[in-house]
C-alpha positions as CSV (number, residue, x, y, z in Angstrom):
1,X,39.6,79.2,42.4
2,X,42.9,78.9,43.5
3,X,42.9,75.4,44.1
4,X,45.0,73.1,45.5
5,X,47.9,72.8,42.8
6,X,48.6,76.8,43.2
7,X,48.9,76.7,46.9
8,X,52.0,74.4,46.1
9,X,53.6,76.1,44.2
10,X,53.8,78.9,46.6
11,X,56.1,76.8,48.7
12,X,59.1,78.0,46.8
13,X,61.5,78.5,49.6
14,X,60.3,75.9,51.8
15,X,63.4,73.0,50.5
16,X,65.7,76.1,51.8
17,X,64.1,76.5,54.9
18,X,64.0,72.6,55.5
19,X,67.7,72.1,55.4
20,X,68.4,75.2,57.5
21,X,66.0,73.6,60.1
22,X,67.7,70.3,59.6
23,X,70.8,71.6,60.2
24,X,70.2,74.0,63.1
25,X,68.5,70.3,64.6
26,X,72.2,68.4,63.8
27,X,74.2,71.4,65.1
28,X,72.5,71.1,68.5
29,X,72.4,67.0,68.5
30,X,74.9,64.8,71.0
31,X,75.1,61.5,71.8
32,X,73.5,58.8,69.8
33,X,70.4,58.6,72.3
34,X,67.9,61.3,72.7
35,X,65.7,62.2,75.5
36,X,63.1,64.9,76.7
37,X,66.1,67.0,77.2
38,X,68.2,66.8,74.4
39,X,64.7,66.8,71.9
40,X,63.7,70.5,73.3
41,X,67.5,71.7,72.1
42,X,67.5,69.7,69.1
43,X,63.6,70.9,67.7
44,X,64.6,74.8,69.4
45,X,67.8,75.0,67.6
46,X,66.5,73.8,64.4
47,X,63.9,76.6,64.9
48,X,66.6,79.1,65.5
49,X,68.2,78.6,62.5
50,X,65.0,78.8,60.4
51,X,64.4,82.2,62.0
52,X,68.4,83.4,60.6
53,X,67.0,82.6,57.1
54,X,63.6,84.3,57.1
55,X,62.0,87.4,58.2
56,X,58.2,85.4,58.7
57,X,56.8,85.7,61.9
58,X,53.6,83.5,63.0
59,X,50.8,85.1,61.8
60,X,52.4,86.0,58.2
61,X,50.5,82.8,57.0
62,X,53.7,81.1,56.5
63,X,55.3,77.6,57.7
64,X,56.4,79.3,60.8
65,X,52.7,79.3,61.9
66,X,53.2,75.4,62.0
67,X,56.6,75.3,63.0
68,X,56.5,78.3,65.9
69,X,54.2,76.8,67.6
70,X,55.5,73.1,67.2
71,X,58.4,74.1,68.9
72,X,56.8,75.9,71.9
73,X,54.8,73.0,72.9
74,X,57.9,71.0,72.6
75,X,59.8,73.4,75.3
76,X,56.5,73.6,77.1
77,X,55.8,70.0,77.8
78,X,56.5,68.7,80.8
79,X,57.0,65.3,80.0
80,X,60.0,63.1,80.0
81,X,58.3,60.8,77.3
82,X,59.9,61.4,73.7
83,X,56.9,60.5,71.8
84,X,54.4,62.6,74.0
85,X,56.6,65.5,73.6
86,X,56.7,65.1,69.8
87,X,52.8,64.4,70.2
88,X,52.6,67.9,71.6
89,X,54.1,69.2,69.3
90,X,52.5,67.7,66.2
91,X,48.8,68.8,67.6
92,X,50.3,72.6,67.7
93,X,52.1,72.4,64.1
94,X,48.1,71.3,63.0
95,X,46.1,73.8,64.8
96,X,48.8,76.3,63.9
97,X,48.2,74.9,60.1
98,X,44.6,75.1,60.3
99,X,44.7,79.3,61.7
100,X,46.4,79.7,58.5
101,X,43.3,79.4,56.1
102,X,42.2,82.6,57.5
103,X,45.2,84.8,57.2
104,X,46.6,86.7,54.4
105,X,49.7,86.2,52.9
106,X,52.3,88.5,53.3
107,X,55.6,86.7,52.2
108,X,56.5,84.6,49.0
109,X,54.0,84.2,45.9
110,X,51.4,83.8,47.5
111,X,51.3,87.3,49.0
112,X,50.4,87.9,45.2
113,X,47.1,87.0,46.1
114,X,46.5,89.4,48.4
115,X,43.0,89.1,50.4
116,X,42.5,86.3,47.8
117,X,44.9,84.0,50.1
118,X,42.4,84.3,52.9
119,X,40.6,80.7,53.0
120,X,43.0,78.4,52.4
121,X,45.8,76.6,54.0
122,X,49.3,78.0,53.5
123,X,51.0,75.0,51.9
124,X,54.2,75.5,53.7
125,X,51.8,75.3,57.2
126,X,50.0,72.2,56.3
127,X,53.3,70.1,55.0
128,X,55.0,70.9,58.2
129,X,52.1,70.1,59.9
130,X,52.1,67.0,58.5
131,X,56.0,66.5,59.3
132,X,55.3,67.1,62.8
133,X,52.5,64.1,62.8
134,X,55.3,61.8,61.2
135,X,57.9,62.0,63.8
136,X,55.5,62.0,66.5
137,X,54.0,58.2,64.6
138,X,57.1,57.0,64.0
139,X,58.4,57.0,67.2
């Protein structure tokens, strides 16, 4: 059983990958007020400079299986509504999360695991999910 506690630990680059998304989001920020508009550029250059710093692709079983599809549904909504948009996507980062658990692994420690991944959450997945969720409550 891999359990919970190992699935963590697999999350070694994920701090990197945080602050390159954080920074891609602050590099593509203006103004001191953000709508619909200036959300989409903020979330989609966060996510481009996430995608300079790995190879993953959605499907690798990953964090970009949250994230990737977080940020489509951002671009994709059609509403001028900050916290819908964020709503939208928070529900993709979790179904995204969720599709992990029966992938394998193919990047970081956890691809150690092989066909042994399948069946589980990727960490990275489910704590972005959950990221997603709080800046969709919080606003």
């Amino acid at each position: 059983d891999m359990g919970f506690g190992v699935m963590l630990e697999t999350s070694g680059s994920t701090s990197t990958l945080l602050g390159a998304f954080f920074l891609g989001m602050s590099d593509n920020a203006a103004g001191t007020e953000l709508d619909a508009a200036a959300v989409k550029k903020m979330f989609a250059g966060g996510l481009a400079n996430v995608q300079k710093q790995t190879q993953a692709k959605k499907g690798d079983k990953t964090m970009m299986d949250a994230l990737i599809p977080a940020i489509e549904a951002i671009e994709a909504s059609t509403s001028d509504d900050v916290k819908e948009i964020m709503t939208a996507g928070a529900e993709a980062a979790i179904r995204g999360a969720e599709e992990t658990v029966n992938m394998k692994a193919n990047f970081g420690r956890a691809r150690n695991y092989g066909e042994r991944s399948i069946g589980y959450a990727d960490s990275g997945a489910t704590s972005w999910s959950c990221m997603f969720a709080s800046f969709a409550e919080a606003l």
